[in-house]
N, C-alpha and C positions, 0 to 999 in steps of 0.2 A: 742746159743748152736746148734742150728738145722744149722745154716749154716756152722758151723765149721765140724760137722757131712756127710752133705749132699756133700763138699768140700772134705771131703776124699774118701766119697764114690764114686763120680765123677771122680775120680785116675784112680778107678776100669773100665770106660769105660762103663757102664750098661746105655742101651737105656729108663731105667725107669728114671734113677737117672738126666739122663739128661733133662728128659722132666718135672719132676719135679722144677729144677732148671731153665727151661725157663719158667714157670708158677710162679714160687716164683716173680723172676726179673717183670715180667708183673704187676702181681698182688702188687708187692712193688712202682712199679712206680707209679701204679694206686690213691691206699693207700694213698703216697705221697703227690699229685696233689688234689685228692679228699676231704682231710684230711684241707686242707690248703686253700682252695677256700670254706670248709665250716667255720674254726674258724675264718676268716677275719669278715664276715657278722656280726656273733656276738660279737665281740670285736668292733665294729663301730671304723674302724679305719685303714688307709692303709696300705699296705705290710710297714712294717718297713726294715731296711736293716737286722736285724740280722732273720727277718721271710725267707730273698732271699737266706740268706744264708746257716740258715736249711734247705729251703728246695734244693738246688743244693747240696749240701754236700748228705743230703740225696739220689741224684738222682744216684750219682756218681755208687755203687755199682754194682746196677740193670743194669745200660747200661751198663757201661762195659761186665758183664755178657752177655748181649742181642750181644752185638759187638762182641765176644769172641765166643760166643758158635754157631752165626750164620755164622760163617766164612765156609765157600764152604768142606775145606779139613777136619776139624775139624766134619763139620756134619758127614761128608761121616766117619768120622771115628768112629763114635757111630753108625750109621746104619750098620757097616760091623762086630760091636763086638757083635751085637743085633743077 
């Protein structure tokens, strides 16, 4: 719900909404990776294929995001609506 949310509000061009939305994507990838390097330990038992695959699947979003929103003309264009 929040990201469908924060995806229209991002329409809008708001310098907040944006920076929010490069924090989410950070904080999702982090999540991700953190998440998955800890439940391995305790299942004693290595990356199976379908754990590679949640988690790439999972990563998908977030970078895109990060690739998207970091592009040159795109910033300039939330720092000029700001």
């Amino acid at each position: 719900m929040w990201l469908i949310i924060a995806s229209v509000m991002l329409l809008g061009m708001k310098q907040t909404v944006y920076t929010l939305m490069m924090a989410n994507a950070a904080v999702s990838i982090l999540w991700n990776i953190v998440s998955t390097a800890i439940e391995q330990p305790v299942m004693n038992a290595p990356l199976s294929p379908l754990t590679i695959i949640r988690v790439i699947v999972g990563l998908i979003y977030p970078i895109d995001v990060l690739i998207v929103l970091t592009r040159p003309n795109i910033k300039e264009a939330f720092q000029r609506s700001f």
